[in-house]
MARBATI-519153 format. One record per residue (C-alpha): residue number from 1; x, y, z. Coordinates in steps of 0.05 Angstrom, whole numbers, plus 5000, padded with zeros to 4 digits. Layout:
BEGIN
(NUM; (X; Y; Z)),
...
//
This chain:
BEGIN
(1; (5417; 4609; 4714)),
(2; (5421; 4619; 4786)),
(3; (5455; 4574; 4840)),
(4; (5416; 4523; 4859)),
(5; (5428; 4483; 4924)),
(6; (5456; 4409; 4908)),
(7; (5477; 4394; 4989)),
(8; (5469; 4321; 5001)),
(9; (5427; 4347; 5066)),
(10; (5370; 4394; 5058)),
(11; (5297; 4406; 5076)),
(12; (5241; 4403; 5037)),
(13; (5220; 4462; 5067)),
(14; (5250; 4533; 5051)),
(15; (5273; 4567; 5115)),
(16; (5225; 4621; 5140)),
(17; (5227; 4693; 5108)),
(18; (5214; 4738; 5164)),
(19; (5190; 4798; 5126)),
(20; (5134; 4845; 5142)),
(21; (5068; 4821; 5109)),
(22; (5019; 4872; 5073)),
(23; (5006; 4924; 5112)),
(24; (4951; 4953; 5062)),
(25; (4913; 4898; 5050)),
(26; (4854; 4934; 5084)),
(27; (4848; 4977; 5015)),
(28; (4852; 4926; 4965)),
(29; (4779; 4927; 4929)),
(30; (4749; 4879; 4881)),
(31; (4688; 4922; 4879)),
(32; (4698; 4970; 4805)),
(33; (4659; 4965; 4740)),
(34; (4707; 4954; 4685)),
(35; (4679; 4991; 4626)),
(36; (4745; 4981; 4563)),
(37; (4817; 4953; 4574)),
(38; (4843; 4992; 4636)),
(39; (4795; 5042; 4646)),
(40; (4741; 5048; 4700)),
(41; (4688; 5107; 4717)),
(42; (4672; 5139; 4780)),
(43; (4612; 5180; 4773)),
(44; (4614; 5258; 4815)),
(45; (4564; 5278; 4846)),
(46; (4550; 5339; 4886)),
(47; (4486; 5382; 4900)),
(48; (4471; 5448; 4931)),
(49; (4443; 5460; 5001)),
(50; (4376; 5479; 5029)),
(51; (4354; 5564; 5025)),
(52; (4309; 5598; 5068)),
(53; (4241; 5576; 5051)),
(54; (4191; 5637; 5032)),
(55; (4124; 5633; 5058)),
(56; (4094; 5676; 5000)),
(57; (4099; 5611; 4971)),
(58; (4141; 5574; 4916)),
(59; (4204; 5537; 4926)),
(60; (4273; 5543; 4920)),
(61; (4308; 5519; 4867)),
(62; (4371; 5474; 4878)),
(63; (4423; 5444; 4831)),
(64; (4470; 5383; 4827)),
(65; (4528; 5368; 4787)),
(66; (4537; 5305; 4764)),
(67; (4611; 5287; 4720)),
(68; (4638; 5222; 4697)),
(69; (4713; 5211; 4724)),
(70; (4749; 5161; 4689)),
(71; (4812; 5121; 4723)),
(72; (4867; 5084; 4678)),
(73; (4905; 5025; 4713)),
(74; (4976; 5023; 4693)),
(75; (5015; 4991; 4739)),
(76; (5030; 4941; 4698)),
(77; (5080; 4883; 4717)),
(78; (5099; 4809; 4704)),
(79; (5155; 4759; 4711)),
(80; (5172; 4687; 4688)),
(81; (5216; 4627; 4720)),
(82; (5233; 4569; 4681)),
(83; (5256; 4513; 4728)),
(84; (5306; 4459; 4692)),
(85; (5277; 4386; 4702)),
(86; (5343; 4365; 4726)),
(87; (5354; 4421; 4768)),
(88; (5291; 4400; 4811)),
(89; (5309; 4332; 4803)),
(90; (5376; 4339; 4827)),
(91; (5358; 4389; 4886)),
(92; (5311; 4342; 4918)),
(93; (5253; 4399; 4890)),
(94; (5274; 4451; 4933)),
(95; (5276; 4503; 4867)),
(96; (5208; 4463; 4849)),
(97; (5150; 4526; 4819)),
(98; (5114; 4513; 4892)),
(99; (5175; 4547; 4922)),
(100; (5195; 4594; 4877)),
(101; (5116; 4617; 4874)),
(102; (5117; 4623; 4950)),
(103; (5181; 4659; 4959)),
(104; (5168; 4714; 4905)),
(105; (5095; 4724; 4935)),
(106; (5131; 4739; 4996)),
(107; (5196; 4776; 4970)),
(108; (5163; 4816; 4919)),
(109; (5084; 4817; 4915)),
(110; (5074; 4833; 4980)),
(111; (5124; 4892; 4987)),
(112; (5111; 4920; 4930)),
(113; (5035; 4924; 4937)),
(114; (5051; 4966; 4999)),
(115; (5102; 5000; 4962)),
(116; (5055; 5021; 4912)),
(117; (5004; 5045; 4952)),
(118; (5047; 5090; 5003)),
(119; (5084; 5124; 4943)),
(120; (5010; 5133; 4908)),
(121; (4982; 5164; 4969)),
(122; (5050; 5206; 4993)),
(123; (5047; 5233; 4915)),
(124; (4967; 5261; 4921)),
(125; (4977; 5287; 4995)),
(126; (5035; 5325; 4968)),
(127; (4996; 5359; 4920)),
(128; (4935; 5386; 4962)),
(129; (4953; 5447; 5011)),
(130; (4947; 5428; 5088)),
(131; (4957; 5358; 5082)),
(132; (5027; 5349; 5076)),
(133; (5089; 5358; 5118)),
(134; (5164; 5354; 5119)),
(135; (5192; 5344; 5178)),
(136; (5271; 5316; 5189)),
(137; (5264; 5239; 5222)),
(138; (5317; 5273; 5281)),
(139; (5263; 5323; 5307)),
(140; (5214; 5267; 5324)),
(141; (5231; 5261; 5392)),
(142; (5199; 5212; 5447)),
(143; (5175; 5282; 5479)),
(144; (5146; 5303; 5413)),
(145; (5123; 5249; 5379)),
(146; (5054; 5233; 5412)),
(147; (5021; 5313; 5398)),
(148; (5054; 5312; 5331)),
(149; (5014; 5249; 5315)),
(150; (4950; 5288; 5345)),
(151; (4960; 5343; 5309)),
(152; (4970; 5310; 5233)),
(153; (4893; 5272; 5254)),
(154; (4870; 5349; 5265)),
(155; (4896; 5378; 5193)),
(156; (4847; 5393; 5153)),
(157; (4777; 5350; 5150)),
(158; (4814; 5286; 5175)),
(159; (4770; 5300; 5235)),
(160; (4711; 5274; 5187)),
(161; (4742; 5215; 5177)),
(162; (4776; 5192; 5238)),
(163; (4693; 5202; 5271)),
(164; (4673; 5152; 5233)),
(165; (4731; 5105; 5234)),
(166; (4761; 5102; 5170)),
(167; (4826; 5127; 5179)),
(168; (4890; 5079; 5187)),
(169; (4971; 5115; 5202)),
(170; (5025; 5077; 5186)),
(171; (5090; 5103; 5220)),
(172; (5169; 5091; 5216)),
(173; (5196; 5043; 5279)),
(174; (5227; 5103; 5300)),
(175; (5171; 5141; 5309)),
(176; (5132; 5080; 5343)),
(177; (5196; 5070; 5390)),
(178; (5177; 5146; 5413)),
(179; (5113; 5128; 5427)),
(180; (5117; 5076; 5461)),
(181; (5165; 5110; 5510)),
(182; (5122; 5171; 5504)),
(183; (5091; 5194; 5587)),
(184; (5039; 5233; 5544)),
(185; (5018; 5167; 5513)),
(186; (4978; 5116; 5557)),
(187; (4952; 5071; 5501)),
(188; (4973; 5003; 5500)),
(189; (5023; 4986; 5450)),
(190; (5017; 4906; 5420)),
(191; (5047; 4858; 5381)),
(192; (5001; 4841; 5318)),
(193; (5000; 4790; 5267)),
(194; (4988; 4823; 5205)),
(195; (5011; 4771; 5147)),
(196; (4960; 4721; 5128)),
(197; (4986; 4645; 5139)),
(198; (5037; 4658; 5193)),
(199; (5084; 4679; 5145)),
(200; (5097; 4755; 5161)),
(201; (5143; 4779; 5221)),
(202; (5095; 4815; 5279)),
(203; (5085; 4883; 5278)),
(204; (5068; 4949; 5336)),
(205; (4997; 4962; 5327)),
(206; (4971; 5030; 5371)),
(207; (4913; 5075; 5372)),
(208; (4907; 5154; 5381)),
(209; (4834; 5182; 5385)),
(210; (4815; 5114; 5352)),
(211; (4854; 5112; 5290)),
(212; (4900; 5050; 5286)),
(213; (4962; 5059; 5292)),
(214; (5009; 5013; 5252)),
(215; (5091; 5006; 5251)),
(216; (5122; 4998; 5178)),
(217; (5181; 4960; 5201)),
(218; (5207; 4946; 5122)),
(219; (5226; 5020; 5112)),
(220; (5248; 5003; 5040)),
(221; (5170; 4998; 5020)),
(222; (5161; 5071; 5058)),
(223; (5183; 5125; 4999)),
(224; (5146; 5179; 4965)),
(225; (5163; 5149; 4898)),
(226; (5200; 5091; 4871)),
(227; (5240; 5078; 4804)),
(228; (5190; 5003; 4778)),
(229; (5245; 5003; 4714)),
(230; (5303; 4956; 4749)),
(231; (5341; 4918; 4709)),
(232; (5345; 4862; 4764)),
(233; (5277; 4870; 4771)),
(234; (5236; 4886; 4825)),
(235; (5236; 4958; 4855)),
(236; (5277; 5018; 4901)),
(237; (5268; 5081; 4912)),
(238; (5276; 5135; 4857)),
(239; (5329; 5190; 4855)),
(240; (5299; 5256; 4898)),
(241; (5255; 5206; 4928)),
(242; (5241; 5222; 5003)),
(243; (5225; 5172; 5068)),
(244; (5156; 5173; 5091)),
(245; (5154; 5192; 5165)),
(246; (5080; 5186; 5171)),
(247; (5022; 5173; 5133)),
(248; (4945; 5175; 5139)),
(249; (4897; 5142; 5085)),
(250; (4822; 5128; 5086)),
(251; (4789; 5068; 5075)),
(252; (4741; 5100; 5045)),
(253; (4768; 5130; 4997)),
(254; (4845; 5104; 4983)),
(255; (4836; 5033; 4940)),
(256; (4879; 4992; 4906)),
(257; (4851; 4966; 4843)),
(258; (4876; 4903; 4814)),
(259; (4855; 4899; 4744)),
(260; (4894; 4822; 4714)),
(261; (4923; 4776; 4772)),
(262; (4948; 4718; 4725)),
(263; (4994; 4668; 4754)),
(264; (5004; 4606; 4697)),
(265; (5032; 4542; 4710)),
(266; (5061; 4495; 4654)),
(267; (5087; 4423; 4657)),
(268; (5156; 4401; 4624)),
(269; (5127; 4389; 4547)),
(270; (5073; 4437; 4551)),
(271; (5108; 4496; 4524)),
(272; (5164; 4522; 4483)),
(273; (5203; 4558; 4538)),
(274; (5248; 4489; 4548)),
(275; (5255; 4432; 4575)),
(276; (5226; 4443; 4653)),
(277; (5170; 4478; 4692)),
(278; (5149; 4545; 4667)),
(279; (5116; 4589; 4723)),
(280; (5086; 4663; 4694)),
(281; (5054; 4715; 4736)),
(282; (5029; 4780; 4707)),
(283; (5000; 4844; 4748)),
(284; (4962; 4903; 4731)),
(285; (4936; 4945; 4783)),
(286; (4935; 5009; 4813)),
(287; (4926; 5061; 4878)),
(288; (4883; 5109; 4871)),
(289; (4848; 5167; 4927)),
(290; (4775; 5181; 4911)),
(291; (4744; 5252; 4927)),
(292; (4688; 5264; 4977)),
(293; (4624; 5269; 4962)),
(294; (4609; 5327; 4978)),
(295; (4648; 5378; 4943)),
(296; (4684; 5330; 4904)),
(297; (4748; 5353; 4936)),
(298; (4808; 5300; 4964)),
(299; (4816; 5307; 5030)),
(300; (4826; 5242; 5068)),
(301; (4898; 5235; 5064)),
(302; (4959; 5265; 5103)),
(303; (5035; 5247; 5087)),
(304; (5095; 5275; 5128)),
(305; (5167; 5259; 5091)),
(306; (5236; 5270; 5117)),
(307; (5273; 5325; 5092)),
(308; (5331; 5286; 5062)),
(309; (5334; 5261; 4993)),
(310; (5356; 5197; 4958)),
(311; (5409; 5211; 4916)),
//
């Protein structure tokens, strides 16, 4: 059991957790046809182009390609708290489910969510050639930083996207330090609030060529790949894992697809689990990075990592 707070003085009120709300909550879709358990189908298509017409008459003849893609959702995650009647009782209800509900919404939804998506996106950019850099964090310099940017919106056809808007880096505060003392960069640099509720810390929001720029100040959320199988629960980043630098996702394309949200809530009396307040929360979801339309090829996503490892 963990230890609870039995001051004589105390506040009804946790004290503020100044972490970084979700940065990705731009990509989070309700919007998917759920066709068994965990499974849902994007449909393919693509179709050939126009030929020179032929004035002898008749027409060309195109053809279109049409394939069923199936996604499986298995991020799949849950937790329990069981809070002792006397123990709320006894702490004046500061362990009450309310709190404990808001504080690991905050603690471990949240940067997990994020965490989820920048390791999902990191692992597809690293698979498709021209879209993915290593680059050690010490070469970003403030002289640098501002035409590396540029140049990661120019790989590839991330021009397509950032045209029509799509587009959304997320950057280290190192990298946003550089820019904002960058004399190549005349952009203004602000203070957003990104958490819903008041509840996040402010983050360094930019643009370059239109596409929003957006500091990642909880780094531990910024890896390539995490290991989900803690025994303490909750997440950190896996062995060989490396520290995102930067990284570039579409809106069109990138989603996060939440399959079961169930949070359960059950009075002293009401279950088996003992004798107090039984708070459950289960998650299934997933990231996942759509192809174009056009060729059916991915190429909306860029990811530069630093060179180091975790080891």
């Amino acid at each position: 059991m963990p230890n609870l707070n039995y001051a004589e003085q105390w506040s009804p009120e946790l004290l503020e957790i100044l972490m970084q709300g979700s940065l990705t909550s731009p990509f989070i879709t309700q919007n998917v046809r759920w066709l068994d358990a965990k499974t849902f189908h994007f449909t393919q298509l693509s179709v050939s182009g126009y030929k020179n017409h032929k004035r002898e008459g008749g027409w060309n003849k195109g053809s279109y390609a049409q394939k069923d893609v199936p996604y499986t959702v298995t991020h799949d995650r849950d937790v329990s708290f069981l809070v002792d009647k006397a123990d709320v009782d006894e702490t004046n209800a500061t362990a009450s489910i309310q709190n404990i509900s808001r504080t690991f919404e905050q603690t471990q939804v949240v940067p997990e969510t994020d965490a989820l998506f920048f390791s999902k996106i990191a692992t597809e950019a690293k698979k498709l050639d021209g879209y993915n850099s290593s680059t050690a964090a010490a070469e970003y310099t403030v002289e640098n930083t501002f035409s590396k940017l540029k140049g990661y919106l120019g790989k590839g056809k991330l021009r397509r996207y950032r045209a029509n808007g799509t587009l959304i880096m997320y950057v280290t505060s190192q990298i946003m330090d550089n820019l904002e003392s960058s004399k190549e960069f005349t952009k203004k640099i602000e203070m957003t609030q990104i958490a819903e509720g008041g509840l996040g810390i402010e983050t360094r929001v930019t643009y370059i060529d239109g596409v929003p720029v957006m500091e990642v100040i909880d780094d531990e959320r910024f890896y390539d790949s995490f290991n989900w199988e803690l025994e303490e629960g909750g997440f950190e980043p896996a062995n060989g894992a490396h520290k995102i630098n930067v990284l570039i996702a579409c809106g069109q394309s990138c989603k996060t697809v939440p399959k079961i949200s169930s949070i359960y809530y059950f009075e002293p009396g009401t279950h088996t689990e003992g004798d107090g307040y039984l708070y459950q929360n289960r998650s299934l979801s997933d990231t996942f990075v759509f192809p174009n339309g056009k060729d059916g090829k991915i190429d909306s996503i860029y990811v530069d990592v630093d060179t180091a490892a975790v080891v």
